[in-house]
Structures are given as structure tokens and as C-alpha cells.
mmCIF entry with sequence, helices, sheets and N, C-alpha, C, O atoms, coordinates in Angstrom:
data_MODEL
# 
_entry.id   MODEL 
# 
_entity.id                         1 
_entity.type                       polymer 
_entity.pdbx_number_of_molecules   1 
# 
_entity_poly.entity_id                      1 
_entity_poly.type                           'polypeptide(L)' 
_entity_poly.nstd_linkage                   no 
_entity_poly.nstd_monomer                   no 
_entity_poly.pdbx_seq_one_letter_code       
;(UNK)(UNK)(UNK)(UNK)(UNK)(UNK)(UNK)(UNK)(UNK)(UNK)(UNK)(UNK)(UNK)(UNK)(UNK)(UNK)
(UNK)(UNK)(UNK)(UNK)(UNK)(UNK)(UNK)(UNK)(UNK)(UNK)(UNK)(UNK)(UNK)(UNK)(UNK)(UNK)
(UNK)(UNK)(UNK)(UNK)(UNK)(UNK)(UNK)(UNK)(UNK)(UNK)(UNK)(UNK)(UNK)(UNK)(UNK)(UNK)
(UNK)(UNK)
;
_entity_poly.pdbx_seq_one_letter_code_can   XXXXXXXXXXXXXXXXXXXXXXXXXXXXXXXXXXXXXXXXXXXXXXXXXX 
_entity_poly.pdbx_strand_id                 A 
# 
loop_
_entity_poly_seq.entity_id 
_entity_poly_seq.num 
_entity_poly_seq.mon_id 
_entity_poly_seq.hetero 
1 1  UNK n 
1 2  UNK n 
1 3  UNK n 
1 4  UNK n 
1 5  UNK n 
1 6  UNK n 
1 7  UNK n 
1 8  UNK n 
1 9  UNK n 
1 10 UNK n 
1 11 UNK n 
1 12 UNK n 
1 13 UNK n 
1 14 UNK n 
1 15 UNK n 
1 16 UNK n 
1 17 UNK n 
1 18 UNK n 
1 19 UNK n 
1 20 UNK n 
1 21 UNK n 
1 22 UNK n 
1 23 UNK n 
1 24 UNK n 
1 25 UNK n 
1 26 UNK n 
1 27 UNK n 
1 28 UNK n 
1 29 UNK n 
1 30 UNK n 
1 31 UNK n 
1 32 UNK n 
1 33 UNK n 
1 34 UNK n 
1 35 UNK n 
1 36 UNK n 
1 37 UNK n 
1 38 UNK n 
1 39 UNK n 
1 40 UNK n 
1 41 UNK n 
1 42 UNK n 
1 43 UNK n 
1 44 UNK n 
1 45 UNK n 
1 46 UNK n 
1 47 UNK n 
1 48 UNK n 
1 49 UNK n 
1 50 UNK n 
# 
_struct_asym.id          A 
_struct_asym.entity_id   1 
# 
loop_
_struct_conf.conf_type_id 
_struct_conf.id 
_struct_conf.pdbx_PDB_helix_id 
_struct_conf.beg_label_comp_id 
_struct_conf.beg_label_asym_id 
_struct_conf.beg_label_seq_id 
_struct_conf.pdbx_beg_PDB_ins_code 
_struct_conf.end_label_comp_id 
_struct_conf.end_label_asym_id 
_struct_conf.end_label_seq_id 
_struct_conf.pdbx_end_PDB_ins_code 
_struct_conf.beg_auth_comp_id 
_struct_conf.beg_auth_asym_id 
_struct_conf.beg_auth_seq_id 
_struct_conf.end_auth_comp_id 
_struct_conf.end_auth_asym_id 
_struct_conf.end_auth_seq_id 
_struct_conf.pdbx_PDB_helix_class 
_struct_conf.details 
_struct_conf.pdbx_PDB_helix_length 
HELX_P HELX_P1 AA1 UNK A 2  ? UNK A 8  ? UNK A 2  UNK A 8  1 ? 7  
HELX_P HELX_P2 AA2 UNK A 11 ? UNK A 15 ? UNK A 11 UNK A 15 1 ? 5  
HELX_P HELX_P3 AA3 UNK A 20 ? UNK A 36 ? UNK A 20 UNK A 36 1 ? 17 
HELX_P HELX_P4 AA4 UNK A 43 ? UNK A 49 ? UNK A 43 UNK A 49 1 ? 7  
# 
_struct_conf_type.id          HELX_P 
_struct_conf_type.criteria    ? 
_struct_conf_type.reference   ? 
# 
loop_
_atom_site.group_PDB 
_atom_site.id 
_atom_site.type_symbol 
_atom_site.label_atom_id 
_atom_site.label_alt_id 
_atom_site.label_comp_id 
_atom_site.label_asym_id 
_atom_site.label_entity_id 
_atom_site.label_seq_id 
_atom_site.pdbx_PDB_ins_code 
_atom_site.Cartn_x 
_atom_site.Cartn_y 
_atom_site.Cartn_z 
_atom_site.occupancy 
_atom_site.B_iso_or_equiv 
_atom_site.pdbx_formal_charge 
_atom_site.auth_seq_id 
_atom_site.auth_comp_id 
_atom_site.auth_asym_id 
_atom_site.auth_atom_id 
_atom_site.pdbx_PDB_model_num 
ATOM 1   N N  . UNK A 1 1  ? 0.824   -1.195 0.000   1.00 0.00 ? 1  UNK A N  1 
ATOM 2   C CA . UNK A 1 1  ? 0.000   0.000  0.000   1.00 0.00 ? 1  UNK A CA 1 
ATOM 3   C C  . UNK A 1 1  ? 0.864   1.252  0.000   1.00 0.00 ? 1  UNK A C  1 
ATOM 4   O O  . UNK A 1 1  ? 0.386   2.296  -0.443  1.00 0.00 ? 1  UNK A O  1 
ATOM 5   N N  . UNK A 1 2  ? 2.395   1.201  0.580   1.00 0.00 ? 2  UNK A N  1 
ATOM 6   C CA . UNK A 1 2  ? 2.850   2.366  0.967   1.00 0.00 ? 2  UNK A CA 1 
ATOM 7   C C  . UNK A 1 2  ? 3.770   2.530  -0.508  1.00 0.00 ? 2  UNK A C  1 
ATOM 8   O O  . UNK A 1 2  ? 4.517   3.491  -0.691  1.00 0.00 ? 2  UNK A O  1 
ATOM 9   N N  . UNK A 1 3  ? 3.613   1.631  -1.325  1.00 0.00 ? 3  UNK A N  1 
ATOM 10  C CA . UNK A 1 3  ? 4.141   1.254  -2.555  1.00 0.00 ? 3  UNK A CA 1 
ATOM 11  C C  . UNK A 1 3  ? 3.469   2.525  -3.580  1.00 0.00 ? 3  UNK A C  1 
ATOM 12  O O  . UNK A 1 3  ? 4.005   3.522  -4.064  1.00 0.00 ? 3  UNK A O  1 
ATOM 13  N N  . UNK A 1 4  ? 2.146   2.032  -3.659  1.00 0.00 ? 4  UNK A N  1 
ATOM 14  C CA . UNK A 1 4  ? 0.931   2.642  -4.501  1.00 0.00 ? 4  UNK A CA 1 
ATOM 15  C C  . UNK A 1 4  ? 1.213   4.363  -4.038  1.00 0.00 ? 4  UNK A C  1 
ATOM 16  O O  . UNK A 1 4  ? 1.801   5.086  -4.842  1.00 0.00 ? 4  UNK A O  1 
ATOM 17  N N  . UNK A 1 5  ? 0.698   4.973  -2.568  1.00 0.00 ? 5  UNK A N  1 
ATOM 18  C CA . UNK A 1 5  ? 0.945   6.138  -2.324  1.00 0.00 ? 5  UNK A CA 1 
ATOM 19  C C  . UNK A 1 5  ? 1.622   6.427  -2.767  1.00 0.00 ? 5  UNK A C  1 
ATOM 20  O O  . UNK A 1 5  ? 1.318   7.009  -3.809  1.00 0.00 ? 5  UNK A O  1 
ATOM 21  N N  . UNK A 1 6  ? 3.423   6.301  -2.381  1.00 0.00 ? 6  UNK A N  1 
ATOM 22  C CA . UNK A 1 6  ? 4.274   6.935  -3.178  1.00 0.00 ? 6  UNK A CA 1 
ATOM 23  C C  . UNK A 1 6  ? 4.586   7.087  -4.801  1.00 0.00 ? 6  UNK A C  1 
ATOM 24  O O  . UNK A 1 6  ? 5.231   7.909  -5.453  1.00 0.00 ? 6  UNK A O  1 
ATOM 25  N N  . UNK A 1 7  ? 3.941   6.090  -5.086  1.00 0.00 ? 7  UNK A N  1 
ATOM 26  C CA . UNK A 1 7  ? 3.810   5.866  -6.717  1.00 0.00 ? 7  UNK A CA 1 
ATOM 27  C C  . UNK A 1 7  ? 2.728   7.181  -7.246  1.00 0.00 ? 7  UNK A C  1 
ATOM 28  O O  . UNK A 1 7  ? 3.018   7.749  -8.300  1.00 0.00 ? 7  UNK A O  1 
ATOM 29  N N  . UNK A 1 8  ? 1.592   7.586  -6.533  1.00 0.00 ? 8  UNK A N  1 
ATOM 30  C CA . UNK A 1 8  ? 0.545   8.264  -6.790  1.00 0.00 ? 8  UNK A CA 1 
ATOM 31  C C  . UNK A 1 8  ? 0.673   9.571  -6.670  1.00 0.00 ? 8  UNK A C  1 
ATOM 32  O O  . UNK A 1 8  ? 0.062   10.404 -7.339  1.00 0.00 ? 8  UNK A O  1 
ATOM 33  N N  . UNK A 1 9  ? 1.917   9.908  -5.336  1.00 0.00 ? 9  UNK A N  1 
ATOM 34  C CA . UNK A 1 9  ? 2.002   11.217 -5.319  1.00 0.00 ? 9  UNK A CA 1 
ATOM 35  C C  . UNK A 1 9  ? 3.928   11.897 -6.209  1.00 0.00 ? 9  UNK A C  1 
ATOM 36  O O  . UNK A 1 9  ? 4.534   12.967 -6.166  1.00 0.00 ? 9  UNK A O  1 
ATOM 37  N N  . UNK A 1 10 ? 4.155   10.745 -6.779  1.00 0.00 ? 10 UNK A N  1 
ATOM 38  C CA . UNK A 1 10 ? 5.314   10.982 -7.440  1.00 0.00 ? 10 UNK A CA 1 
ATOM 39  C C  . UNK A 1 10 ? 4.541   11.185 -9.217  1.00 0.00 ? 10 UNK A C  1 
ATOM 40  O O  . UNK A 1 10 ? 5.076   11.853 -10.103 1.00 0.00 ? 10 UNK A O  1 
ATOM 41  N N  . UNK A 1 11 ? 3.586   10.638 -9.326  1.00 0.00 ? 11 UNK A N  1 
ATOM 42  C CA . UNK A 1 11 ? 2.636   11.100 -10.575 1.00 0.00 ? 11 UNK A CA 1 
ATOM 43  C C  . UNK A 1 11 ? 2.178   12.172 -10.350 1.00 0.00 ? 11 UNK A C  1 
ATOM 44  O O  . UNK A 1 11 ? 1.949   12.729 -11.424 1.00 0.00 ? 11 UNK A O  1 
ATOM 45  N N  . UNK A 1 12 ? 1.899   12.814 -9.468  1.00 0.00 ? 12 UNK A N  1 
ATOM 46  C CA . UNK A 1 12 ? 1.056   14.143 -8.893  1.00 0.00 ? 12 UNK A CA 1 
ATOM 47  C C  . UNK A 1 12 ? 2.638   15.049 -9.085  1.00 0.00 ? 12 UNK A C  1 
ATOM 48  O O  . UNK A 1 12 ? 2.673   16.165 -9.602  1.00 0.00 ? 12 UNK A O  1 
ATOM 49  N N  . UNK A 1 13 ? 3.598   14.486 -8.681  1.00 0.00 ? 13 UNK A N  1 
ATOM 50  C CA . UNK A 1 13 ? 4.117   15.914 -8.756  1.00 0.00 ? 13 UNK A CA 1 
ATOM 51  C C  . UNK A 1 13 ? 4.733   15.897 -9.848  1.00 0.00 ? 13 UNK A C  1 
ATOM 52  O O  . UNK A 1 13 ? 4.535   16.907 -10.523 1.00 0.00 ? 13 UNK A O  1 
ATOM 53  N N  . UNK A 1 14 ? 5.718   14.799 -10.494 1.00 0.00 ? 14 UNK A N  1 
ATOM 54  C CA . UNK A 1 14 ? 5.944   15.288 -11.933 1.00 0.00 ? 14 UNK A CA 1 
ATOM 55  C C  . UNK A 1 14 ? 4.741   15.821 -12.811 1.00 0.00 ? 14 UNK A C  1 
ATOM 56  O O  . UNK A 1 14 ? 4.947   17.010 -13.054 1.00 0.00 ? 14 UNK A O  1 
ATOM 57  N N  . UNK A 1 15 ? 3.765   15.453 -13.277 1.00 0.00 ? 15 UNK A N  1 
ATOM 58  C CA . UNK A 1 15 ? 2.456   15.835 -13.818 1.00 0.00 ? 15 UNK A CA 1 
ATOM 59  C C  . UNK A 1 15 ? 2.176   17.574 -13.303 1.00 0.00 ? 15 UNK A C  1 
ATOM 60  O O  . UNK A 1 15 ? 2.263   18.510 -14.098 1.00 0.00 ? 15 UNK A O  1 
ATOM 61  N N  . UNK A 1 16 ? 1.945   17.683 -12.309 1.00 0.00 ? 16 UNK A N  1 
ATOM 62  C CA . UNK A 1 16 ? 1.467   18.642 -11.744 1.00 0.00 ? 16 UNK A CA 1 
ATOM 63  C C  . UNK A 1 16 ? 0.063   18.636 -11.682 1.00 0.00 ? 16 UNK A C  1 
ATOM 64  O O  . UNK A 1 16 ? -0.676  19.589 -11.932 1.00 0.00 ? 16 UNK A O  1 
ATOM 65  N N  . UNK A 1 17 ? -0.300  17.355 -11.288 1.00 0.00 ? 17 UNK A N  1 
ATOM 66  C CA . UNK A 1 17 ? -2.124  17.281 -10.733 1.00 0.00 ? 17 UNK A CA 1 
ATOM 67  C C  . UNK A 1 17 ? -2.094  17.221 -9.341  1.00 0.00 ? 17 UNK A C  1 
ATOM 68  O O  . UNK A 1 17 ? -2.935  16.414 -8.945  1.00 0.00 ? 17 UNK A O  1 
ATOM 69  N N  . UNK A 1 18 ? -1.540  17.685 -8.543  1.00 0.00 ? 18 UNK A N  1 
ATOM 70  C CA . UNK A 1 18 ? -2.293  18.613 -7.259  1.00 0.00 ? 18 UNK A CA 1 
ATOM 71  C C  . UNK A 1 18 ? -3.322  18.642 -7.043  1.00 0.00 ? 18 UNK A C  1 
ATOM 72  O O  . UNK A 1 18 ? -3.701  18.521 -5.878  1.00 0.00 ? 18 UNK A O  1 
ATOM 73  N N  . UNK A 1 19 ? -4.281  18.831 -8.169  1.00 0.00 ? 19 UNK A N  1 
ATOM 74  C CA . UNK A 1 19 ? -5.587  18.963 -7.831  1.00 0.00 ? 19 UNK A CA 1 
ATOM 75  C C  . UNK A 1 19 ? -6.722  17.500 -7.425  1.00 0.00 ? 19 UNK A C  1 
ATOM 76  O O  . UNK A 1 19 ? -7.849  17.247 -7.000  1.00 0.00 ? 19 UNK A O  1 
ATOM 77  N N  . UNK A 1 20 ? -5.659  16.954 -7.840  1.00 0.00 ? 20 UNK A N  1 
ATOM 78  C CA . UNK A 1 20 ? -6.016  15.233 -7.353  1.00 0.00 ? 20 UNK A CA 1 
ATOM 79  C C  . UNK A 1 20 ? -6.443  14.999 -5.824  1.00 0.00 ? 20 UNK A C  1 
ATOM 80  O O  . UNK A 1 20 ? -7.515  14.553 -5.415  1.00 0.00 ? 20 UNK A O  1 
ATOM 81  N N  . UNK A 1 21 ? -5.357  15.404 -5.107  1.00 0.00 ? 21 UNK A N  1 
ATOM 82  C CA . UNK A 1 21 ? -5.462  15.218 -4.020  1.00 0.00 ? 21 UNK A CA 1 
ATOM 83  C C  . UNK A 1 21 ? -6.472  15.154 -3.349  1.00 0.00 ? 21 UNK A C  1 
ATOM 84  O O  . UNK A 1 21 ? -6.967  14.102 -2.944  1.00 0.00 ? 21 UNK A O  1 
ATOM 85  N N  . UNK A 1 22 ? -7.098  16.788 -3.056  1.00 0.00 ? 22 UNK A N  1 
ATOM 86  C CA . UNK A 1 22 ? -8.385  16.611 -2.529  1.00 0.00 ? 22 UNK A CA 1 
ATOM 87  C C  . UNK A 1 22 ? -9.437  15.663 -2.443  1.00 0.00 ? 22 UNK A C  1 
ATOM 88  O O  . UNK A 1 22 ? -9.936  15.222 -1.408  1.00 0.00 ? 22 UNK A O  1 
ATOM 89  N N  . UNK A 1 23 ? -9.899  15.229 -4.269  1.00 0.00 ? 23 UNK A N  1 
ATOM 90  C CA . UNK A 1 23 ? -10.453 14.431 -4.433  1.00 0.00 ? 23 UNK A CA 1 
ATOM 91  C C  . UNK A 1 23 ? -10.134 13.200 -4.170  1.00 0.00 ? 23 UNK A C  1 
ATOM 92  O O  . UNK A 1 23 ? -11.161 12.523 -4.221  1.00 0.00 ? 23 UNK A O  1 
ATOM 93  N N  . UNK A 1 24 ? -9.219  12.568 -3.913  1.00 0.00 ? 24 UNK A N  1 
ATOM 94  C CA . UNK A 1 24 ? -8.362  10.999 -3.489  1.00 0.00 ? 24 UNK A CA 1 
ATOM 95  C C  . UNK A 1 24 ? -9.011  11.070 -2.180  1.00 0.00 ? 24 UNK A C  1 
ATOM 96  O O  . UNK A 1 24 ? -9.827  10.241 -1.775  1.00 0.00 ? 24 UNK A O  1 
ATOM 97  N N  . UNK A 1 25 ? -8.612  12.095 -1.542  1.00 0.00 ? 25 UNK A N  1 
ATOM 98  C CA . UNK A 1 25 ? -8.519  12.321 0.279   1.00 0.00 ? 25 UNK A CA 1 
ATOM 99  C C  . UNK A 1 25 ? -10.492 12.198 0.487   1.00 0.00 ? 25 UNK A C  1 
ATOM 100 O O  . UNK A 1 25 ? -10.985 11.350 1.230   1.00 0.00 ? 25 UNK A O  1 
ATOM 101 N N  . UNK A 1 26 ? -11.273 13.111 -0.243  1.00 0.00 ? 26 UNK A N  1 
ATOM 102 C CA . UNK A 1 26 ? -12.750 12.855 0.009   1.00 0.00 ? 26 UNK A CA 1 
ATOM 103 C C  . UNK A 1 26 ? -12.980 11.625 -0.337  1.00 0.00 ? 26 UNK A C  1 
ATOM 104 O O  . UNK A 1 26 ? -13.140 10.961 0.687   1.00 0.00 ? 26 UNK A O  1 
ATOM 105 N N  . UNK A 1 27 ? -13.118 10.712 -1.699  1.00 0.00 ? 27 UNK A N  1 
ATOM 106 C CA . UNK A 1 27 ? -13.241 9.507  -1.637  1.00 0.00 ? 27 UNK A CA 1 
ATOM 107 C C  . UNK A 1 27 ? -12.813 8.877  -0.831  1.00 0.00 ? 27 UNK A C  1 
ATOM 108 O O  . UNK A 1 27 ? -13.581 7.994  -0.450  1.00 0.00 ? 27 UNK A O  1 
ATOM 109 N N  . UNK A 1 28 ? -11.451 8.934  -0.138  1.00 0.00 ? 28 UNK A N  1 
ATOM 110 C CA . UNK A 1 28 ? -11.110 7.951  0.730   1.00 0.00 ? 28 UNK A CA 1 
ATOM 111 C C  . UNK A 1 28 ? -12.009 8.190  1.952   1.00 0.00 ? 28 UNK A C  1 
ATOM 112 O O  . UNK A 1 28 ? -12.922 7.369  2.037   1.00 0.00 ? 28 UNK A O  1 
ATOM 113 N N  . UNK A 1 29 ? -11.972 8.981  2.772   1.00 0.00 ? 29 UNK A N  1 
ATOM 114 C CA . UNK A 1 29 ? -12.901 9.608  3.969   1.00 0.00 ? 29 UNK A CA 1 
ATOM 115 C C  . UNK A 1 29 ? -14.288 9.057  3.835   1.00 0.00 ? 29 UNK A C  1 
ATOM 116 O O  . UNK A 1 29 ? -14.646 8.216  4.660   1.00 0.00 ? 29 UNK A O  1 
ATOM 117 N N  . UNK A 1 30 ? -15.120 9.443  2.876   1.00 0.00 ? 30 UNK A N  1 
ATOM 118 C CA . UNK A 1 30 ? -16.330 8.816  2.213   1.00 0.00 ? 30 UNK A CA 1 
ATOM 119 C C  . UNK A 1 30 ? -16.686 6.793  2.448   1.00 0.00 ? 30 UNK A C  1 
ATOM 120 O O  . UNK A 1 30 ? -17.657 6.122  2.800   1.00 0.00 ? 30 UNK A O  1 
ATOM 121 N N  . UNK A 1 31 ? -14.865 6.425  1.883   1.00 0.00 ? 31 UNK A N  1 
ATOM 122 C CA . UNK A 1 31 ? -14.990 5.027  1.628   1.00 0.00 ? 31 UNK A CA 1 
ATOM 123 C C  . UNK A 1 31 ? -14.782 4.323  3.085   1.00 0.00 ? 31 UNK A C  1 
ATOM 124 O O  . UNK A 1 31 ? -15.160 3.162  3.236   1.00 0.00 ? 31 UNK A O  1 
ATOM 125 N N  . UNK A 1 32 ? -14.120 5.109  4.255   1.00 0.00 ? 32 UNK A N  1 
ATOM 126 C CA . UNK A 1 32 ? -13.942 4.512  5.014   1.00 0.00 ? 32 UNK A CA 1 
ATOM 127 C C  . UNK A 1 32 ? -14.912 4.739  6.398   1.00 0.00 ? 32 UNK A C  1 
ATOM 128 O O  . UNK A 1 32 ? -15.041 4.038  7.402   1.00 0.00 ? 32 UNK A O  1 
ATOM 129 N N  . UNK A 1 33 ? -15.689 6.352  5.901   1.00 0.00 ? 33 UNK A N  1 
ATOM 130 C CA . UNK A 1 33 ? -17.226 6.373  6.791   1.00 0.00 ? 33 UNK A CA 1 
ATOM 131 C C  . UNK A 1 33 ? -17.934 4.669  6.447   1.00 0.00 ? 33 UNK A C  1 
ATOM 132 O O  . UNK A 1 33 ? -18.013 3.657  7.144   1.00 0.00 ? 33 UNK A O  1 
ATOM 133 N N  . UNK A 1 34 ? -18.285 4.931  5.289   1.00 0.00 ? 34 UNK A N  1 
ATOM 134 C CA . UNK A 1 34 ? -19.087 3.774  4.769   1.00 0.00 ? 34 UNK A CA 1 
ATOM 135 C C  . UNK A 1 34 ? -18.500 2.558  5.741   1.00 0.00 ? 34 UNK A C  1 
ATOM 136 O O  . UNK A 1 34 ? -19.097 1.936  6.620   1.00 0.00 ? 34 UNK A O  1 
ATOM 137 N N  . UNK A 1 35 ? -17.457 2.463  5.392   1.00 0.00 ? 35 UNK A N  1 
ATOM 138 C CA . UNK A 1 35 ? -16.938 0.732  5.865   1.00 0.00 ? 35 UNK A CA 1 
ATOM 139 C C  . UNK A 1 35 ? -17.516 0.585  7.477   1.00 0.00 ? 35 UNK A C  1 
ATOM 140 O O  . UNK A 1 35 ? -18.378 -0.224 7.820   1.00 0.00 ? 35 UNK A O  1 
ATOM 141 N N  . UNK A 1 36 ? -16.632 1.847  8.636   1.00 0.00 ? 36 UNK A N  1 
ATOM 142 C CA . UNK A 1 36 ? -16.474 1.771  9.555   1.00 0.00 ? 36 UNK A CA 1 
ATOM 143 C C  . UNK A 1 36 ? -18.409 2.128  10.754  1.00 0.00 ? 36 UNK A C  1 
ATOM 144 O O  . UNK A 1 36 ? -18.822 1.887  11.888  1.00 0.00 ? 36 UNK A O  1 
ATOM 145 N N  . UNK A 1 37 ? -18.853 2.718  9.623   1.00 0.00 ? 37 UNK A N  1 
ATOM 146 C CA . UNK A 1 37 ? -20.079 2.898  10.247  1.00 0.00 ? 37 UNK A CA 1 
ATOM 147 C C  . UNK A 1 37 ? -21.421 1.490  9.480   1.00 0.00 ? 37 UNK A C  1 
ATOM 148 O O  . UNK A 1 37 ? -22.620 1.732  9.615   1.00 0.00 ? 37 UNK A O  1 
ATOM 149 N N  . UNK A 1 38 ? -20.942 0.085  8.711   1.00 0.00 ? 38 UNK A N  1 
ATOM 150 C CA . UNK A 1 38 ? -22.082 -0.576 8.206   1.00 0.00 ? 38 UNK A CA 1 
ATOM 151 C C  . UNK A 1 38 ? -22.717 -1.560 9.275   1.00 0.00 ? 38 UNK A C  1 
ATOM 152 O O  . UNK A 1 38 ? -23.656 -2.351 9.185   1.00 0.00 ? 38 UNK A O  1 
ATOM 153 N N  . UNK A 1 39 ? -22.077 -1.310 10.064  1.00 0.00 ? 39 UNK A N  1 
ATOM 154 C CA . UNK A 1 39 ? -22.915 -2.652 11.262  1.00 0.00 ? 39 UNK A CA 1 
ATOM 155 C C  . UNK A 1 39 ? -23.496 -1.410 12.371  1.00 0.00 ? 39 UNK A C  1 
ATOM 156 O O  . UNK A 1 39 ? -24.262 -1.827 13.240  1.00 0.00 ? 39 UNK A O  1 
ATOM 157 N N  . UNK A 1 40 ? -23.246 -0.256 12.379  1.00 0.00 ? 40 UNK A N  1 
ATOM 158 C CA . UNK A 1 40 ? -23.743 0.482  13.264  1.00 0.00 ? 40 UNK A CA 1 
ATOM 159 C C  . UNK A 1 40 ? -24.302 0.903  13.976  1.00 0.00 ? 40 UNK A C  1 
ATOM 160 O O  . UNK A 1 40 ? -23.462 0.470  14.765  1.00 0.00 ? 40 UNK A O  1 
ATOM 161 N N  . UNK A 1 41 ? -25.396 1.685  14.963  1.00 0.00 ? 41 UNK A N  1 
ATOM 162 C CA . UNK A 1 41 ? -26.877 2.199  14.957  1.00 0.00 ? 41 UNK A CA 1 
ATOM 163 C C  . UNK A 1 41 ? -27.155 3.747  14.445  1.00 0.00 ? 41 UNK A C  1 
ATOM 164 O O  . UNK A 1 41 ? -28.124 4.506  14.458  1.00 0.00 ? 41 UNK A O  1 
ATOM 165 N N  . UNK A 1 42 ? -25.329 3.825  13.836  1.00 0.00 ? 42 UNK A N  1 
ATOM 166 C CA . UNK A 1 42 ? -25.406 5.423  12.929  1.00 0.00 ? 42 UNK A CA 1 
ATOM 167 C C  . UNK A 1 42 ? -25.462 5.117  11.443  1.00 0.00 ? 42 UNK A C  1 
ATOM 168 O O  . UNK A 1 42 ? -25.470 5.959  10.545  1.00 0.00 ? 42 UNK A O  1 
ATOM 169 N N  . UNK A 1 43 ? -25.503 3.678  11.293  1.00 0.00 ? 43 UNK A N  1 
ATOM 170 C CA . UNK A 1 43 ? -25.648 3.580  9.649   1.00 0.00 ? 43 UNK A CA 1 
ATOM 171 C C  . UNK A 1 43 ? -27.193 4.600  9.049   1.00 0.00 ? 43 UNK A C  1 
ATOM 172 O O  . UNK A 1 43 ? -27.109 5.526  8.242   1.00 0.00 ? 43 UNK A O  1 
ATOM 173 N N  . UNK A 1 44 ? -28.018 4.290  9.460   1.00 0.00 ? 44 UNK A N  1 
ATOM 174 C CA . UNK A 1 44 ? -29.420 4.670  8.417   1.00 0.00 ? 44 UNK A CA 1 
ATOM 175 C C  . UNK A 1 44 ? -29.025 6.432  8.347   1.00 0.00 ? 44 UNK A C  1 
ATOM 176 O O  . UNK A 1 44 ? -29.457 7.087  7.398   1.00 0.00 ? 44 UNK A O  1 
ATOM 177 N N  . UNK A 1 45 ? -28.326 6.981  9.246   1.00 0.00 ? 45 UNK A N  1 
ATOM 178 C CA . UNK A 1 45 ? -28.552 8.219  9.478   1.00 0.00 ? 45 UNK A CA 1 
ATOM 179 C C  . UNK A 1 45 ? -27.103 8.817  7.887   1.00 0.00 ? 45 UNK A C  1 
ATOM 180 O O  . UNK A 1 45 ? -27.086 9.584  6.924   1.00 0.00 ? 45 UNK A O  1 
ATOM 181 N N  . UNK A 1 46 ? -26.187 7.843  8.559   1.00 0.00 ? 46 UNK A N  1 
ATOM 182 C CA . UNK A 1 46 ? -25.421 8.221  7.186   1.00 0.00 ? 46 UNK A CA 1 
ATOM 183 C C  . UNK A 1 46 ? -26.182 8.237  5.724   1.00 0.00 ? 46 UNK A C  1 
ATOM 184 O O  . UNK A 1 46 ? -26.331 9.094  4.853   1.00 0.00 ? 46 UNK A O  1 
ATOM 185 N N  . UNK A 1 47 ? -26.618 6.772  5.899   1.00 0.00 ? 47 UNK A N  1 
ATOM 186 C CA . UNK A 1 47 ? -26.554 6.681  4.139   1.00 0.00 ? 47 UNK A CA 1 
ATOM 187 C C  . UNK A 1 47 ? -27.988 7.504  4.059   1.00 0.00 ? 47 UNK A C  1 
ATOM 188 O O  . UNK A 1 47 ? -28.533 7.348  2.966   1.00 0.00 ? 47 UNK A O  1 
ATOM 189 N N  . UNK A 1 48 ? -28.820 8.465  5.113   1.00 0.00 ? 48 UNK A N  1 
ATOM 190 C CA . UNK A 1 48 ? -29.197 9.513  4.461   1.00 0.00 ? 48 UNK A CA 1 
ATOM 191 C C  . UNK A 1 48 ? -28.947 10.695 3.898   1.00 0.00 ? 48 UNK A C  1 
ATOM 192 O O  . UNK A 1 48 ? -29.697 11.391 3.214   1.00 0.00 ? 48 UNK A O  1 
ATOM 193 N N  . UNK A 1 49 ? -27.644 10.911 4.292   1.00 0.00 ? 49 UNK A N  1 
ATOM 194 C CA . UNK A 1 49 ? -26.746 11.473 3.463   1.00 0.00 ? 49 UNK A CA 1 
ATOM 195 C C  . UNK A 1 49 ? -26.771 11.614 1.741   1.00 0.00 ? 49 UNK A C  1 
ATOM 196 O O  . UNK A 1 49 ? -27.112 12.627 1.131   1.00 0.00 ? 49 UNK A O  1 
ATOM 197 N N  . UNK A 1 50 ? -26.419 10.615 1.275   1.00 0.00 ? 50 UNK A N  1 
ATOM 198 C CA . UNK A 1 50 ? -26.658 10.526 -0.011  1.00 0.00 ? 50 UNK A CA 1 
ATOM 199 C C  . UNK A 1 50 ? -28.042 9.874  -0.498  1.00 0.00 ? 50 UNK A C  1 
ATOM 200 O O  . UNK A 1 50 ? -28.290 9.779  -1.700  1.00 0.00 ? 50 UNK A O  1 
# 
């Protein structure tokens, strides 16, 4: 995994997509609400969210 990161942000900076980031960082946040809240009693309240 620590393979991929550095691989991802060494494309980000030769490239100069910076603007990646953000979006990597919300999907990830997003992917790991989801995971960490599916057995919950805060699940229904999330996925009213979307």
C-alpha cells in the first residue's frame, strides 16, 4: 500500500495534478465512513446522506 501512495504522489508531482489530491482524500474519507459505520446504529442516518 505504501508502494501505490508513493507511486501516486510521485505522478502528482511530476504531472502537476495537485488537484487530485483533494479528491483521493474525500473519496477515501467517504470510503472509510461507509466501511467503519455498516454494522452500526449510525448507519441509516449516514446513508441519508446521499
Amino acid at each position: 500500500m505504501g508502494a501505490f501512495v508513493m507511486e501516486l504522489w510521485a505522478f502528482m508531482k511530476e504531472r502537476k495534478k495537485f488537484w487530485l489530491l483533494p479528491i483521493i482524500m474525500v473519496l477515501v474519507l467517504l470510503g472509510s465512513l461507509i466501511v467503519l459505520t455498516q454494522g452500526s446504529a449510525v448507519a441509516p442516518f449516514i446513508y441519508t446522506l446521499f
